[in-house]
C-alpha positions as CSV (number, residue, x, y, z in Angstrom):
1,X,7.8,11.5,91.1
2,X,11.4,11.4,90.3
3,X,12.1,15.1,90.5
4,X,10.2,15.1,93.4
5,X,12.2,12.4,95.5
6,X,15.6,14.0,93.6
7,X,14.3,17.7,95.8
8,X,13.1,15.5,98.7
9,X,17.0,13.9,98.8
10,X,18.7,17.1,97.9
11,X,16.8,18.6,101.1
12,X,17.9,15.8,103.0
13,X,21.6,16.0,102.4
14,X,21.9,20.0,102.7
15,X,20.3,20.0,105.8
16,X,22.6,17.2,107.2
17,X,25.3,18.6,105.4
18,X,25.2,22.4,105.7
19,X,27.3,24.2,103.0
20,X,30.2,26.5,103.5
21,X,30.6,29.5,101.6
22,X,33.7,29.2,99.8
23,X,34.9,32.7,100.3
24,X,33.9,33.9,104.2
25,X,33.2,30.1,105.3
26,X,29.3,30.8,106.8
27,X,27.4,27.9,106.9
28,X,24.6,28.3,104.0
29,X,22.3,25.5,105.3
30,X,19.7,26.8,102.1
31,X,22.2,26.2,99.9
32,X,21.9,23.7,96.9
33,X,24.4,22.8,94.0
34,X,21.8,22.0,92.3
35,X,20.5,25.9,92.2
36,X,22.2,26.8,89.2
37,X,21.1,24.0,87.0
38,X,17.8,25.0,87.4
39,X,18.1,28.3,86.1
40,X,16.5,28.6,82.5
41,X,19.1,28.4,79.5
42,X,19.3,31.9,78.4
43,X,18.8,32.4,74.4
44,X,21.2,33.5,72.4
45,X,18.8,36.3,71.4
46,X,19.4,38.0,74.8
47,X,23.1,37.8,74.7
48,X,23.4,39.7,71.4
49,X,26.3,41.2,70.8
50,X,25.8,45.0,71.4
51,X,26.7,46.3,68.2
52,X,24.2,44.6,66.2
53,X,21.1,45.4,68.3
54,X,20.1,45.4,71.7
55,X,19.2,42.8,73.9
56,X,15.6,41.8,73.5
57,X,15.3,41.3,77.9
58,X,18.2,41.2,80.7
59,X,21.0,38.9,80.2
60,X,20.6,38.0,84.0
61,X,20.1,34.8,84.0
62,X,23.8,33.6,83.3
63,X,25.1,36.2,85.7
64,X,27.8,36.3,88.0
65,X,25.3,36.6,90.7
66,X,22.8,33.5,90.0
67,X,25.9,31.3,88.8
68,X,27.5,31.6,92.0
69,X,24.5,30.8,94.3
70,X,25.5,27.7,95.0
71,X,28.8,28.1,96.1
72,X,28.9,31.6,97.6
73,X,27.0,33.4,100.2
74,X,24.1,36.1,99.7
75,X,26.8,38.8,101.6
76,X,29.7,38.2,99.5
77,X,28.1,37.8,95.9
78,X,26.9,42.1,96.5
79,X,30.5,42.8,96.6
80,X,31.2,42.4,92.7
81,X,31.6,45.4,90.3
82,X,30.5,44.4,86.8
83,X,32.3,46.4,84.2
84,X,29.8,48.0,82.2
85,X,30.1,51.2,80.1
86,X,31.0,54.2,80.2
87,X,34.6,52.4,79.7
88,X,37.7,52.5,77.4
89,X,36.3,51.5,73.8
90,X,39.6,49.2,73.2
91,X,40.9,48.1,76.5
92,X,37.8,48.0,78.3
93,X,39.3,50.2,81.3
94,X,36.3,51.3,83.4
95,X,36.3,54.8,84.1
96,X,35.7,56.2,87.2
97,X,32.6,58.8,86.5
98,X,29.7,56.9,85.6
99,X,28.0,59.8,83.2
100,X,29.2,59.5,79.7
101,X,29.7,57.6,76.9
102,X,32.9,55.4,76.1
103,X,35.2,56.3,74.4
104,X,39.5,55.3,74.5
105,X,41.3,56.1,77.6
106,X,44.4,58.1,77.5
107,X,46.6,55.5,77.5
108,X,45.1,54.3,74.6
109,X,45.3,57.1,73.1
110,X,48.8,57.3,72.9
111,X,49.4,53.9,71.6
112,X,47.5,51.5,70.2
113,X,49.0,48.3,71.0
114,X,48.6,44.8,69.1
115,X,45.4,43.7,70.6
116,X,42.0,45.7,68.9
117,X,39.6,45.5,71.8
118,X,39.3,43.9,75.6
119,X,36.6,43.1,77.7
120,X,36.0,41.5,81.2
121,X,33.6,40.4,83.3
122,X,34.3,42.0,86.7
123,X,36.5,44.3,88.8
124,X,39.4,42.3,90.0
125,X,38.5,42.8,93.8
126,X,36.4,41.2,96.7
127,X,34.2,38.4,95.5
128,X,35.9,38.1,92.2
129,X,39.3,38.2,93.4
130,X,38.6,35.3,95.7
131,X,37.4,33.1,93.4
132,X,39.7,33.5,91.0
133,X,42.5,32.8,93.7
134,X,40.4,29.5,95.0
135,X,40.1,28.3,91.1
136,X,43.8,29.1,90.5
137,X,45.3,28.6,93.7
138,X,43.4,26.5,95.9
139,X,42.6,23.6,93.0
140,X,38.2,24.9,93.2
141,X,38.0,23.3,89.6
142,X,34.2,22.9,90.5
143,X,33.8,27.3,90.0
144,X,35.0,26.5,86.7
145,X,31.8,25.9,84.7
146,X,30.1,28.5,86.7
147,X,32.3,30.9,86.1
148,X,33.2,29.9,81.9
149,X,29.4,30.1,81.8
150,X,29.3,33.5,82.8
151,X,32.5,34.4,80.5
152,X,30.7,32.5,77.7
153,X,27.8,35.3,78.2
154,X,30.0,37.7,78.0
155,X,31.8,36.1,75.1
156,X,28.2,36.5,73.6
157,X,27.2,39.9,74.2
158,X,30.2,41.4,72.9
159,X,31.0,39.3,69.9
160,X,28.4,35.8,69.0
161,X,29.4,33.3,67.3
162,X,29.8,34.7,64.3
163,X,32.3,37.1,64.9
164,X,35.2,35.3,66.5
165,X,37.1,32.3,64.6
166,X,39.4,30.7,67.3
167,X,39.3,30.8,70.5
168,X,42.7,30.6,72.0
169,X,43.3,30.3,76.0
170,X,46.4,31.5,77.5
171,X,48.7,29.0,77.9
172,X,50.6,28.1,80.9
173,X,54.9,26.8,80.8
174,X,54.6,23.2,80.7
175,X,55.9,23.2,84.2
176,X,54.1,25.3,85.9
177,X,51.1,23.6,84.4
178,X,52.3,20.4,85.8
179,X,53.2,21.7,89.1
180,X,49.4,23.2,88.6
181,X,47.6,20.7,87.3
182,X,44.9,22.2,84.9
183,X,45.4,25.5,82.5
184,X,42.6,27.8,84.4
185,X,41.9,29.6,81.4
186,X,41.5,26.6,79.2
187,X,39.1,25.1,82.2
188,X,37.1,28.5,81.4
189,X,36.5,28.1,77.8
190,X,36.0,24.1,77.5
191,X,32.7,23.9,77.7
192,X,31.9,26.7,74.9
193,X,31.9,25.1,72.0
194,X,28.7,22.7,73.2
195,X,27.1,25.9,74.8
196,X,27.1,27.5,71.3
197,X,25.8,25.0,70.1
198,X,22.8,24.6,72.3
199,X,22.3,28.6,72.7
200,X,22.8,29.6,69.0
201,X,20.7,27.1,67.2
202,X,21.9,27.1,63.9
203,X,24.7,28.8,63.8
204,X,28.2,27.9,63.3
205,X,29.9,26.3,66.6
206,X,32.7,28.2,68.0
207,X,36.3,26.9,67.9
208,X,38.2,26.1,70.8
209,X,42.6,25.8,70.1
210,X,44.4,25.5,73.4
211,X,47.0,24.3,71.3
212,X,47.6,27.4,69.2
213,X,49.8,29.3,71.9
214,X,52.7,28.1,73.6
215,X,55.0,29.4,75.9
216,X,58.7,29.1,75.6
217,X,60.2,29.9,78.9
218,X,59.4,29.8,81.9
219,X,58.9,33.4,84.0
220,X,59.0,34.4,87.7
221,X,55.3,35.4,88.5
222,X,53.8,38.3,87.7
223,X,52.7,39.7,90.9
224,X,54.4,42.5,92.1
225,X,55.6,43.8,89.3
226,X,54.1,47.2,87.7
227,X,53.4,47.4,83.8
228,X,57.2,47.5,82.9
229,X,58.1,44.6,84.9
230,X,55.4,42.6,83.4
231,X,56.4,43.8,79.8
232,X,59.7,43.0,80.5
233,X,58.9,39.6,82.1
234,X,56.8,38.5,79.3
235,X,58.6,39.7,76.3
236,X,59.1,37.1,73.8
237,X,57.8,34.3,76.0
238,X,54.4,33.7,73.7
239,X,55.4,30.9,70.5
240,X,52.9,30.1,67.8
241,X,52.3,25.9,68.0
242,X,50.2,25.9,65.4
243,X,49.7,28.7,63.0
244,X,47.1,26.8,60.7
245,X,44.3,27.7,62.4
246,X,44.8,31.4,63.1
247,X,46.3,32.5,59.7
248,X,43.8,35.2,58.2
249,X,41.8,34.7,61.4
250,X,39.9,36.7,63.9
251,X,41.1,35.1,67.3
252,X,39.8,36.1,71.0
253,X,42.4,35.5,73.7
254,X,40.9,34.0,76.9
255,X,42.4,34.1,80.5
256,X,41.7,34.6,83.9
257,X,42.8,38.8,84.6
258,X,43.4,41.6,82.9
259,X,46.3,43.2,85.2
260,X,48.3,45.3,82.6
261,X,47.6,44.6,79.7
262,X,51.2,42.8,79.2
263,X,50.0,39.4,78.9
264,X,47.4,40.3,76.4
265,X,50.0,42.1,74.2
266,X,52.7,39.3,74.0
267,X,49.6,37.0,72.9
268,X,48.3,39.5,70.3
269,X,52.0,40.7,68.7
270,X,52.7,36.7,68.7
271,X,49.2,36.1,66.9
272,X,49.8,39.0,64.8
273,X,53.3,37.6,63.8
274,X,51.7,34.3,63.0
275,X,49.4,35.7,60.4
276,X,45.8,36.2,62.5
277,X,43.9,39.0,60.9
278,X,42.4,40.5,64.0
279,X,43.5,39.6,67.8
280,X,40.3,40.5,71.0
281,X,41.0,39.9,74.6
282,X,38.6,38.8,77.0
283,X,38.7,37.9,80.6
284,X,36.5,37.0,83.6
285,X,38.2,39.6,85.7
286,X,40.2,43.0,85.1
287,X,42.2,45.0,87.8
288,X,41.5,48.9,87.8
């Protein structure tokens, strides 16, 4: 009786209250924050990470599609790219022909960098690129949670529990973080450490450090500028806070866009420097 009066006054308020999609601004009058709460909790089983064995069924029900149901329109959720292979084995570039297998891009090829491997979510364009801006810009902390869930799958496909020790999100100039108000990267990864917990039932929870990373001067920001602007921008800006928890660790770097790869670096050759065994990158978006 209780879920049933909970629908009849959900019903109520959204048809009193139509909903706005956040990115185009249509009225949704369907629409229901309550949508993606009522998806089922996907196992950890399904969300293997690839290199152990395949998923058992579709990781689709923490997708970037059902996730953002509630707060974007039919329309604009078919405009985002998932990256998927065939793509760069280390950086996770995705490649333009989609026949193939993956292997390392050329630029890869050529140097290895500090950082062993990157993924991402998405291409850094339409739907994605708008959310990202209204989380970041436009203060939309409620995409958060939608959004680390869907990173969190990722998170789990690629790598489980098991695999990762620390998990370090990029960290903002103290600042810019006031100016901000909230480290979106940090907002991301919050919740994982309970979501490990709940999906991977007797395993070891994950370990969330926002405090492992610091950054010691402030930088103009970094759009505009090609790779060696960036590079040049960010060079030496990444301090280790606390080098306890990542000495003779395997950490994954967390933030908001891959763009160049210069942001990722700094983190990893800082890591690196401050005794981490093994430095991954991942991120909820990645510009082609």
């Amino acid at each position: 009786m209780t879920a049933l009066y909970k629908r009849i006054v959900q019903t109520l308020i959204a048809a009193a209250y139509p909903q706005r999609c956040l990115v185009c601004g249509i009225f949704r009058p369907g629409a229901s924050r309550g949508e993606a709460d009522r998806q089922p909790v996907q196992t950890a089983a399904a969300m293997a990470p690839d290199r152990l064995a395949p998923p058992t069924c579709k990781p689709g029900v923490w997708d970037f599609e059902k996730l953002m149901r509630p707060y974007v329109c039919r329309a604009c959720r078919a405009t985002f790219r998932p990256i998927v292979p065939p793509l760069c084995r280390r950086c996770g570039m995705l490649f333009k022909s989609r026949s193939g297998t993956s292997h390392l891009c050329g630029d890869c090829l050529k140097k290895s960098g500090y950082f062993t491997m990157a993924r991402a979510v998405g291409v850094y364009d339409q739907v994605m690129m708008a959310v990202v801006h209204l989380l970041k810009y436009r203060g939309k902390i409620q995409l958060a949670r939608p959004l680390g869930r869907c990173l969190f799958a990722e998170f789990m496909r690629h790598w489980g529990t098991q695999a990762v020790d620390v998990i370090v999100p990029v960290p903002l100039h103290t600042r810019r973080l006031r100016r901000r108000g909230f480290n979106q990267a940090y907002l991301l990864v919050r919740e994982w450490r309970q979501l490990a917990v709940t999906l991977a039932s007797g395993q070891p929870a994950v370990q969330v450090d926002p405090h492992v990373l610091a950054r010691n001067r402030r930088t103009a920001p970094q759009s505009g500028l090609g790779r060696q602007g960036r590079q040049a921008n960010l060079r030496k800006t990444m301090t280790i806070a606390a080098a306890q928890p990542i000495r003779g660790k395997h950490v994954l770097v967390v933030d908001d866009v891959y763009t160049t790869g210069a942001t990722a670096e700094e983190c990893a050759r800082s890591l690196l420097a401050g005794g981490a065994q093994r430095v991954d990158i991942l991120t909820l978006a990645r510009v082609l």
